[in-house]
C-alpha positions in Angstrom: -2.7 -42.3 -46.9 -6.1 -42.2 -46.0 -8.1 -45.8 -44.8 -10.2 -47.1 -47.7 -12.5 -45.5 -47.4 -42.0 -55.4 -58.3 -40.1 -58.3 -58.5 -36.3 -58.8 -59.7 -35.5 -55.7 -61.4 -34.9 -56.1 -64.8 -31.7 -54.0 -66.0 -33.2 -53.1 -69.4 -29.5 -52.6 -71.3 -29.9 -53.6 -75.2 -25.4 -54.2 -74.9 -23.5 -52.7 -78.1 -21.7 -54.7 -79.7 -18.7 -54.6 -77.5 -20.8 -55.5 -74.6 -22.2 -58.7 -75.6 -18.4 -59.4 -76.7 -17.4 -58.1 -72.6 -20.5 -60.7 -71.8 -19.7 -63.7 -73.9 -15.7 -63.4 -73.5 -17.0 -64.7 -69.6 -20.1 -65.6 -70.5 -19.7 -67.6 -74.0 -21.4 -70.3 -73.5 -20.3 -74.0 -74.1 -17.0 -74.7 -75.6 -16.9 -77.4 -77.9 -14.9 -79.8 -76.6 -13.5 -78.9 -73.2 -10.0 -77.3 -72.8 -7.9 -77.7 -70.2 -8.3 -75.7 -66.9 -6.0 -74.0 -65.3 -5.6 -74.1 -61.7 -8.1 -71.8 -59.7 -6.4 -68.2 -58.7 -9.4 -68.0 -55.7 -7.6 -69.4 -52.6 -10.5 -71.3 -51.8 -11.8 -74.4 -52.9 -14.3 -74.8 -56.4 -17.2 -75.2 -54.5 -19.1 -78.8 -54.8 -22.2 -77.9 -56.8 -23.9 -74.6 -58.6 -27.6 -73.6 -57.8 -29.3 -72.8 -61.3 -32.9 -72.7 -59.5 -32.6 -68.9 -58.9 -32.0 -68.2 -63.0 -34.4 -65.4 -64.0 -37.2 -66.2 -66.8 -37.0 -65.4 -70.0 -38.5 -62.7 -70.7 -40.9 -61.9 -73.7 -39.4 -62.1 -76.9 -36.5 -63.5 -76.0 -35.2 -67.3 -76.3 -32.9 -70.1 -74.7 -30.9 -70.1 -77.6 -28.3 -67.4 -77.3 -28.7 -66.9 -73.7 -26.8 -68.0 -70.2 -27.5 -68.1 -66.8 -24.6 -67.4 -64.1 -24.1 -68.9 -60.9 -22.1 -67.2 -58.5 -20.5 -68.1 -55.2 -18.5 -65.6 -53.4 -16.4 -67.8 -51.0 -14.0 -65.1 -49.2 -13.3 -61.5 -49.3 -13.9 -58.8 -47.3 -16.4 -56.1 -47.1 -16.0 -52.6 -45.1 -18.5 -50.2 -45.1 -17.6 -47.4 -43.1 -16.5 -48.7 -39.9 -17.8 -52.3 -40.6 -14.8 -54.4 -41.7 -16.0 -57.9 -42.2 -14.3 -60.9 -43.2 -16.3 -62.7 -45.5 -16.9 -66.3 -43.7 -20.2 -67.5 -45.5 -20.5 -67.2 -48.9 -22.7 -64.5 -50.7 -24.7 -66.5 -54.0 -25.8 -64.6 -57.1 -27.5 -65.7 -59.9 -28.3 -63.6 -62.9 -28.4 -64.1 -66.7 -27.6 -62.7 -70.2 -30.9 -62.9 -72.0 -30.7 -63.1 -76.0 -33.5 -61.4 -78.1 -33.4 -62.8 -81.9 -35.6 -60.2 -83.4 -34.2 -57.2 -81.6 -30.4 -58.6 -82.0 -29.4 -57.6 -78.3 -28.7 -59.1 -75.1 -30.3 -58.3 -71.7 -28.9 -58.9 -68.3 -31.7 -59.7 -65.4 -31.2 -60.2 -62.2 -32.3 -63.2 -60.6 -31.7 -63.5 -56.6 -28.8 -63.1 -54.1 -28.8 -65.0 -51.1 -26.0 -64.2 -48.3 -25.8 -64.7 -44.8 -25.7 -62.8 -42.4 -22.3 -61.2 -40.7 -21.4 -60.8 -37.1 -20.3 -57.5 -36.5 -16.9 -56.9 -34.6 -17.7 -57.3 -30.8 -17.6 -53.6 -29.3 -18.6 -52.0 -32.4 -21.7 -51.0 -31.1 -21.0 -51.0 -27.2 -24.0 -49.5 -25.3 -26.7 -48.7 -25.7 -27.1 -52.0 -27.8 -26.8 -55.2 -25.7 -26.2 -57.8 -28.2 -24.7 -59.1 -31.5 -25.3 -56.6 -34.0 -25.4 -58.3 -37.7 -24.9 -57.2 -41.0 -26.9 -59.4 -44.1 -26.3 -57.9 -47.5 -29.3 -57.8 -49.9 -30.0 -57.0 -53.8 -31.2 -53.3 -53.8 -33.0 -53.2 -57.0 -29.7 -52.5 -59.5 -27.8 -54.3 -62.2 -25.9 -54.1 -64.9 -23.1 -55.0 -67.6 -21.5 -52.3 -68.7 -19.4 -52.9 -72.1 -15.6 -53.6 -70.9 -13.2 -56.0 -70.9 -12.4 -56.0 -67.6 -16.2 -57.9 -66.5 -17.5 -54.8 -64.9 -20.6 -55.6 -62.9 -22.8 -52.3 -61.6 -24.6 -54.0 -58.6 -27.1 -52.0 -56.0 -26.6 -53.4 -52.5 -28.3 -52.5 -49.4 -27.4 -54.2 -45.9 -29.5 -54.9 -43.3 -28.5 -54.3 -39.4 -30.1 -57.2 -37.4 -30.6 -56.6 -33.5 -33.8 -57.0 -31.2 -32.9 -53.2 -30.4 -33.3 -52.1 -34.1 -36.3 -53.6 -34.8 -36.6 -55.6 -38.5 -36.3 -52.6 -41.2 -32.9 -51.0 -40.3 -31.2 -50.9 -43.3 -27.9 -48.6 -44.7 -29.4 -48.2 -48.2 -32.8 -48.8 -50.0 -33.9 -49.8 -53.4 -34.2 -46.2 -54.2 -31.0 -45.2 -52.7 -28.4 -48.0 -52.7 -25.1 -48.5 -52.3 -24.3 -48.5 -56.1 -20.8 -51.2 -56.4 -19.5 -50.6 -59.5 -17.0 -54.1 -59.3 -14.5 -54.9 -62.0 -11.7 -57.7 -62.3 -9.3 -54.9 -63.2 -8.0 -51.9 -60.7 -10.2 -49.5 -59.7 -10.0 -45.6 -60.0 -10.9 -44.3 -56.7 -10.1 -40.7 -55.1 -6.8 -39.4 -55.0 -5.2 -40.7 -52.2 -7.2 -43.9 -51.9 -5.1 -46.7 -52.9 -6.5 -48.5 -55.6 -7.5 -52.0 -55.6 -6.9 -54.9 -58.3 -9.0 -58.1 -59.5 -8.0 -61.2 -61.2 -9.6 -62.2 -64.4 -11.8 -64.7 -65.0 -10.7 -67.9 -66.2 -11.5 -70.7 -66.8 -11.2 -73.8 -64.1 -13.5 -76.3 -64.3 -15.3 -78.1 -67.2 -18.1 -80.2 -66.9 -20.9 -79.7 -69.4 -22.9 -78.6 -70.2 -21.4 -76.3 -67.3 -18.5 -74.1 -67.5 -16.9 -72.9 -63.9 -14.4 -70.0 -63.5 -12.5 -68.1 -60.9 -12.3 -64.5 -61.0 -11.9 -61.4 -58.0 -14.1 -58.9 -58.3 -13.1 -55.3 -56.2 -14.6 -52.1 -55.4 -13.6 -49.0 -53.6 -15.0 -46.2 -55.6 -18.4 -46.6 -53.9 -19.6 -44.1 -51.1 -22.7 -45.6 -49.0 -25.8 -43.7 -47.7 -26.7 -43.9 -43.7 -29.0 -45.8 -42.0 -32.7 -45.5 -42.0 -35.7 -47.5 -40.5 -34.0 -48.3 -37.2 -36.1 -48.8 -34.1 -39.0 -47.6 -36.4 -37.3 -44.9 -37.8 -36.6 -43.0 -34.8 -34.4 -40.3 -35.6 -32.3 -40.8 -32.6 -31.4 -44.7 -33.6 -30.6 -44.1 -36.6 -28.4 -40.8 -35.9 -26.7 -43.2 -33.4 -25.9 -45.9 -36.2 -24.8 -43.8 -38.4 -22.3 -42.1 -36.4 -20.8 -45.8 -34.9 -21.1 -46.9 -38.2 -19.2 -43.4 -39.8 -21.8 -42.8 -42.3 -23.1 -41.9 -44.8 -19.4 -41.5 -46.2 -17.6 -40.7 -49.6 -16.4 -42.3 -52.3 -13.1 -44.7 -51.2 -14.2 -45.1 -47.4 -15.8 -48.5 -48.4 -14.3 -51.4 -49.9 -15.3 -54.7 -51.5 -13.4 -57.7 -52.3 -15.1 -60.6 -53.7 -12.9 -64.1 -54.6 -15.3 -65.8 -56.5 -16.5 -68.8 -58.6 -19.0 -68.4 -61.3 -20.6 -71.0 -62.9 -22.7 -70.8 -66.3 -25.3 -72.5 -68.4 -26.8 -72.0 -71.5 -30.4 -71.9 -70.9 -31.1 -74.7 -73.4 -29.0 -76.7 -71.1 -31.3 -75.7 -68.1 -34.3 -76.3 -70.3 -36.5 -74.1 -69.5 
């Protein structure tokens, strides 16, 4: 079987019906008196406290009643891309929101930030001619959204950064125009034939402490192909033909994989009052 293979963009969606069901059934805001968690499916631990700073603003017309701002930490995983196989060691933080718009009757997901670290690739990936560490720091590419499921699919533009004195600062496998388009889900993916197919875990609940509400989930991908490098050593041709071919891209669908074990943490915004 084959190896597996301008500001915060706002992802205008007005969600159907079933779609601000697929976002509350996470997403619903505050119980009203807390049920009992169950214990966390993410092998790691719940981490000790939930950044809300990063929450995106309202945005016109819309208000804190009816809408929730997430908080997530992925704590392990991994993440291939092409010939990049990385153990995720540091976690990757994402914060985005459901807005709620009375007058229009439909909720909105924006993007706030994602921070990550970055990701020391495997010694000898490279060899010559690079002559140090070559790192990999994923960034938000200028995409999201909730599609209607039940399965808490999240459509998620990434681009990563390659970080080496060699490279220069703007050598990059993706762009905001041209990301790497994740499309994650709790569930099992539907990749190419021959490509095993990967599974999630649901989220559920496993923490209560309002007026925040903390769950574990896994999110997977491994339908996603990835476009090559661009911008290395500024943007000469050569560089970046050389880092795409260590790096095996661009590729197809089901030569890149993504598995995010994760806590997510939420708050209505009239809790964060703002």
């Amino acid at each position: 079987m084959r190896s597996m293979k301008k500001s915060k963009r706002v992802a205008r969606l007005a969600l159907p019906l079933a779609g601000v069901a697929t976002a509350m059934a996470l997403t619903s805001a505050m119980p009203a008196q807390a049920a009992p968690a169950l214990p966390a499916l993410n092998p790691d631990p719940i981490p000790a406290s939930f950044d809300f700073s990063d929450c995106p603003a309202l945005l016109p017309g819309y208000t804190n009643a009816g809408s929730v701002c997430f908080s997530t930490v992925v704590t392990s995983g991994t993440f291939k891309l092409g010939n990049f196989d990385q153990t995720i060691d540091q976690p990757i933080r994402m914060t985005f929101a459901t807005q709620y718009n009375p007058t229009e009757r439909k909720n909105t997901p924006v993007f706030g930030k994602m921070r990550a670290e970055k990701m020391l690739v495997q010694p000898g990936l490279f060899g010559d001619p690079f002559l140090s560490a070559v790192y990999a720091q994923p960034e938000y590419a200028n995409l999201f959204e909730l599609p209607p499921s039940t399965d808490y699919r999240i459509k998620l533009g990434l681009k990563v950064r390659l970080i080496n004195p060699l490279l220069g600062g703007s050598c990059r496998i993706g762009s905001d125009s041209n990301p790497i388009t994740l499309n994650l889900t709790t569930g099992t993916t539907s990749p190419p034939a021959g490509v095993e197919p990967l599974t999630g875990e649901a989220a559920q609940i496993v923490k209560v402490e309002l007026p925040m509400v903390v769950r574990s989930a896994k999110h997977v991908d491994n339908t996603a192909p990835a476009p090559g490098a661009k911008g290395c050593a500024l943007n000469g041709g050569l560089v970046n033909s050389v880092v795409n071919l260590v790096a095996g891209l661009p590729n197809d669908a089901g030569d890149n994989a993504m598995v995010f074990n994760e806590y997510i943490a939420s708050k209505s915004y009239t809790a964060l009052g703002s």
